[in-house]
C-alpha positions in Angstrom: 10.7 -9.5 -1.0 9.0 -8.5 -4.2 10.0 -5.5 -6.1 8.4 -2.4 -6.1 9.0 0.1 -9.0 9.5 4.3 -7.7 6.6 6.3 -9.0 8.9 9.4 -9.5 12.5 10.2 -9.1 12.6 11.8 -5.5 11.7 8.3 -4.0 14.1 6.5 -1.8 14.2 2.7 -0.3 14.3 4.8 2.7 10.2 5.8 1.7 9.4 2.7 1.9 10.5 1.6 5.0 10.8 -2.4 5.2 6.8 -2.5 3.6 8.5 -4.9 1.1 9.5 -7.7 3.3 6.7 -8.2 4.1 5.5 -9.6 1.0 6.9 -12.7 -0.3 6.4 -14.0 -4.0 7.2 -17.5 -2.6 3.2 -17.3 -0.4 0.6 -17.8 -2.2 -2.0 -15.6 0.4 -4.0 -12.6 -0.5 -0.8 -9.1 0.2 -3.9 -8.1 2.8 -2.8 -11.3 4.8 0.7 -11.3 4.5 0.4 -7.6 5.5 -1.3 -8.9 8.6 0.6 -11.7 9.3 4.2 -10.3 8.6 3.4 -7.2 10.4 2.1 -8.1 13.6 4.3 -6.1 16.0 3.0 -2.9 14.3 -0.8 -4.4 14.4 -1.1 -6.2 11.3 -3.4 -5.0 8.6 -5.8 -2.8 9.6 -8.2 -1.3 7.2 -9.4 2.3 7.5 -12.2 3.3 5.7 -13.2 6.7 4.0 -10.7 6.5 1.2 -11.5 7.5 -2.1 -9.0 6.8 -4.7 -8.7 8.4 -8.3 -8.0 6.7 -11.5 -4.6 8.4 -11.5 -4.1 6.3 -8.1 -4.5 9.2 -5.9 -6.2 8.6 -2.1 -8.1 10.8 -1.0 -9.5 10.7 2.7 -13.6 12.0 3.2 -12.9 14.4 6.2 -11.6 17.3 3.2 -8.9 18.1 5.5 -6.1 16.3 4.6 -4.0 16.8 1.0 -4.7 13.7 -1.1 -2.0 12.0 -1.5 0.0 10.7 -4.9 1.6 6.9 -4.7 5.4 6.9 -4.0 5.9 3.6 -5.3 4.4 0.8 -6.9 4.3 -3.2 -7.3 2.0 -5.8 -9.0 1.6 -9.3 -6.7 -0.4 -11.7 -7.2 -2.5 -10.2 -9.5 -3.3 -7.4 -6.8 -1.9 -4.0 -7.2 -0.3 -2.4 -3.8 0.6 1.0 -3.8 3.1 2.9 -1.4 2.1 6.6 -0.3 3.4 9.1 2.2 3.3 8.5 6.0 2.8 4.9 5.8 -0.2 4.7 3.6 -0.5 1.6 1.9 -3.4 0.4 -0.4 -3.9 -2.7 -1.8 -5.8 -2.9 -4.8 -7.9 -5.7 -6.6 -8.4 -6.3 -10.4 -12.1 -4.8 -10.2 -10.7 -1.9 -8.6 -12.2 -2.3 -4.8 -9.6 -1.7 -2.5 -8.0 -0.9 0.9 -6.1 1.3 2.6 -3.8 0.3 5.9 -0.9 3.0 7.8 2.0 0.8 8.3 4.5 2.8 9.7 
């Protein structure tokens, strides 16, 4: 499990669910294939697109009806960024700044 760091002081292990087992600092894949492999009985990693995200970190989906949502938490792996939001969001995002957003709830 790697550690993830709380974005502000409301957040709870309980937000994030069990997201950070399945990540080990021990594997040296891509966090978009542990995410697949590790969470298989919830149907792996699944990109969605029509995400933008801010340079504060903030996701915002294209349809303009849902809120955009701020990261709950935070951890650096393998040189990747992955970032924890509300209602299972997670994206995963590279040193150029590309990136991908999953649900794993």
């Amino acid at each position: 499990m790697i550690p993830f760091t709380a974005l502000n002081s409301q957040v709870t292990p309980e937000h994030l669910g069990l997201i950070p087992l399945f990540l080990s600092s021990e594997d040296t894949a891509p966090a978009r294939e542990q995410f697949d492999a590790n969470y298989a009985h919830g149907g792996g990693w699944l990109p969605m697109s029509g995400w933008t995200l801010s340079d504060k970190l903030v996701l915002t989906y294209q349809d303009g009806e849902d809120p955009p949502l701020s990261p709950l938490a935070a951890a650096k792996f393998n040189g990747e960024l992955i970032l924890v939001y509300p209602y299972g969001w997670v994206a995963i995002v590279q040193p150029d700044g590309t990136f991908e957003v999953s649900r794993m709830d």
